[in-house]
BALOBA-1460 file (C-alpha; in Angstrom, 3 decimals):
// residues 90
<rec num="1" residu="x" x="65.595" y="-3.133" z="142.384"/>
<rec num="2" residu="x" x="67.640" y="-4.159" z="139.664"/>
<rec num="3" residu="x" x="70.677" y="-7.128" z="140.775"/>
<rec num="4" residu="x" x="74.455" y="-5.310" z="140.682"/>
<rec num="5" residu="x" x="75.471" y="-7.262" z="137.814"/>
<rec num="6" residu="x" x="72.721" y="-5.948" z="135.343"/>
<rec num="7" residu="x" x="73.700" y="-2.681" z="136.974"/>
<rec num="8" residu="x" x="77.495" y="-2.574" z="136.067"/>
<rec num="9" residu="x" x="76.392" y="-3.458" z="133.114"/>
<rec num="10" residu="x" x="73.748" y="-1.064" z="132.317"/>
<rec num="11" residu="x" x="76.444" y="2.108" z="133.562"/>
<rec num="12" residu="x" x="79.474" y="0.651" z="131.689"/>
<rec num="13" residu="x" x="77.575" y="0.508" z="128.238"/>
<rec num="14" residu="x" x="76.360" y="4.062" z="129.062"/>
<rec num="15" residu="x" x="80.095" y="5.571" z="129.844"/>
<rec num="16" residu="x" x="81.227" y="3.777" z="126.261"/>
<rec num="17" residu="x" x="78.209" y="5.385" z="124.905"/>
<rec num="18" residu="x" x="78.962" y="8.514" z="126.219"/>
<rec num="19" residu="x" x="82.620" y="8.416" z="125.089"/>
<rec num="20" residu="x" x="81.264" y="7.174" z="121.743"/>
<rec num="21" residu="x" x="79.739" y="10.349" z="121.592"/>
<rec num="22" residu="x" x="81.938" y="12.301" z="122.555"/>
<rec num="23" residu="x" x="83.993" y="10.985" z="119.561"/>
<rec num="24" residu="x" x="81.258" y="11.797" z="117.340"/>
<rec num="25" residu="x" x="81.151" y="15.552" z="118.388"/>
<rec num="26" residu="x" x="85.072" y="15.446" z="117.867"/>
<rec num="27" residu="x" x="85.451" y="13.944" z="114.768"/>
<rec num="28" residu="x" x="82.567" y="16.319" z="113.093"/>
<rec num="29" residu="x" x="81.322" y="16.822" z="109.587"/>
<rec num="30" residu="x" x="78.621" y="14.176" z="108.243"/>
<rec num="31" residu="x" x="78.580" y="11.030" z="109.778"/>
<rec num="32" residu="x" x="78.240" y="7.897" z="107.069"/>
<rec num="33" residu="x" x="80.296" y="9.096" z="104.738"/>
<rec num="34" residu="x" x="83.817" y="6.401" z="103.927"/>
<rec num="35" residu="x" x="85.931" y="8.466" z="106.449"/>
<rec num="36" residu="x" x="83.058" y="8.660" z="109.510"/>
<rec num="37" residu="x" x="81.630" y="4.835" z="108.643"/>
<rec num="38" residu="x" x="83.306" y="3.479" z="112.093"/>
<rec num="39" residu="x" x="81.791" y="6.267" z="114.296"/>
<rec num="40" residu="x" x="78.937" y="4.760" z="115.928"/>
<rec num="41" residu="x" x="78.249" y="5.497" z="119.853"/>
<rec num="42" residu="x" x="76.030" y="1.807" z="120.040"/>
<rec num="43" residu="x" x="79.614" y="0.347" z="118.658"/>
<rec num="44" residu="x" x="81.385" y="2.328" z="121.688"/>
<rec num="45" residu="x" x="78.900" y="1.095" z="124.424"/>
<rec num="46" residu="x" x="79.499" y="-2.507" z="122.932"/>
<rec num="47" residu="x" x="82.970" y="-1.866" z="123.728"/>
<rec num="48" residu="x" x="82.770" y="-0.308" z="126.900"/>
<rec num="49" residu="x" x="80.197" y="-2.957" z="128.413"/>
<rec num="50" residu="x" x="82.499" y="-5.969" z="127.251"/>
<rec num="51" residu="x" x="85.185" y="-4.636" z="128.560"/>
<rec num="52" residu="x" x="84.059" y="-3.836" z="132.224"/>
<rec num="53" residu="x" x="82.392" y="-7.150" z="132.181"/>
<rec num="54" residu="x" x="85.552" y="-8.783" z="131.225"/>
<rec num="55" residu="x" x="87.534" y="-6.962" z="134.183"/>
<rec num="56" residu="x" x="85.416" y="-7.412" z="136.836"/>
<rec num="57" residu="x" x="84.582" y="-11.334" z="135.446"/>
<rec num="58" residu="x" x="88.036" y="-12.115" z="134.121"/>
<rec num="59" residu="x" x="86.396" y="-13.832" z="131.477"/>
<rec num="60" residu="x" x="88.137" y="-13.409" z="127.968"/>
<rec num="61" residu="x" x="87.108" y="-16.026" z="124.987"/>
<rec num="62" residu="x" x="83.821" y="-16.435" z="125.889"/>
<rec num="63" residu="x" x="82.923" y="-13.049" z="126.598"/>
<rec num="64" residu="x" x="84.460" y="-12.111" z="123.258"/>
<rec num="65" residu="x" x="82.034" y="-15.063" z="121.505"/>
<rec num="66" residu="x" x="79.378" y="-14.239" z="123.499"/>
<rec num="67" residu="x" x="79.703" y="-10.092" z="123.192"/>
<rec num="68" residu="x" x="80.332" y="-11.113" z="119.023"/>
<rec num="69" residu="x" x="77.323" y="-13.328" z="118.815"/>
<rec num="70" residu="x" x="74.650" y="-10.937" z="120.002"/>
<rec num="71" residu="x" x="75.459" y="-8.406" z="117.661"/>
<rec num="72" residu="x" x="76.037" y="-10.909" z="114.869"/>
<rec num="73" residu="x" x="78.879" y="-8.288" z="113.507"/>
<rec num="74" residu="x" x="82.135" y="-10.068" z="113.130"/>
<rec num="75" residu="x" x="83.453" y="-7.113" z="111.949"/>
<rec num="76" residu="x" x="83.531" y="-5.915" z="115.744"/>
<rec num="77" residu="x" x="85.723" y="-8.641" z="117.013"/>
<rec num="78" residu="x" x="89.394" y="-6.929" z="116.839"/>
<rec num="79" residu="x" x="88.102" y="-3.782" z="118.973"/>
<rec num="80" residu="x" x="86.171" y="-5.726" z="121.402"/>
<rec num="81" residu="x" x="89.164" y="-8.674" z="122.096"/>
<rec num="82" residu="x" x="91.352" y="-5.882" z="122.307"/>
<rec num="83" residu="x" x="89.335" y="-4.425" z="125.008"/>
<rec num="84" residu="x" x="88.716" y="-7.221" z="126.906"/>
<rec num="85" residu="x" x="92.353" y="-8.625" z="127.007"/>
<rec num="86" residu="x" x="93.417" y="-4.446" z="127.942"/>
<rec num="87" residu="x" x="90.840" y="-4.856" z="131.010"/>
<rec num="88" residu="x" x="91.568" y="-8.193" z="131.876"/>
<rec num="89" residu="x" x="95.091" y="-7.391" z="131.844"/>
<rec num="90" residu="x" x="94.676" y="-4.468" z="133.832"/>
């Protein structure tokens, strides 16, 4: 039996991945190309995960270094601070 915490976790990343691809059947067409580049379901479930974590931990800076530092994509860092300070905030 797996502890609650790596549960949230495991269910929140698989809602943003879900979501993520929903957007992906939405947006249509090729995916890659210049206009589709940002449409990545992995990129939603980053989001969704930090997020949740961040609302039920009300941790903000550190969960955005943290979150930031396993993916080592600093391109990521606007989308997933927004979503943590929305959830926290909420």
């Amino acid at each position: 039996i797996a502890p609650p915490d790596l549960l949230a976790l495991l269910s929140s990343a698989a809602l943003g991945r879900l979501f993520g691809l929903v957007v992906t059947d939405i947006a249509g067409g090729p995916l890659g190309g210049p206009d589709t580049d940002w449409i990545d379901p992995g990129v939603f479930a980053l989001i969704g995960c930090a997020a949740f974590f961040a609302g039920v931990t009300r941790l903000t800076m550190s969960l955005t270094v943290i979150m930031i530092e396993i993916t080592n994509e600093t391109h990521f860092l606007l989308p997933v601070m927004t979503a943590v300070v929305v959830a926290k905030l909420t």
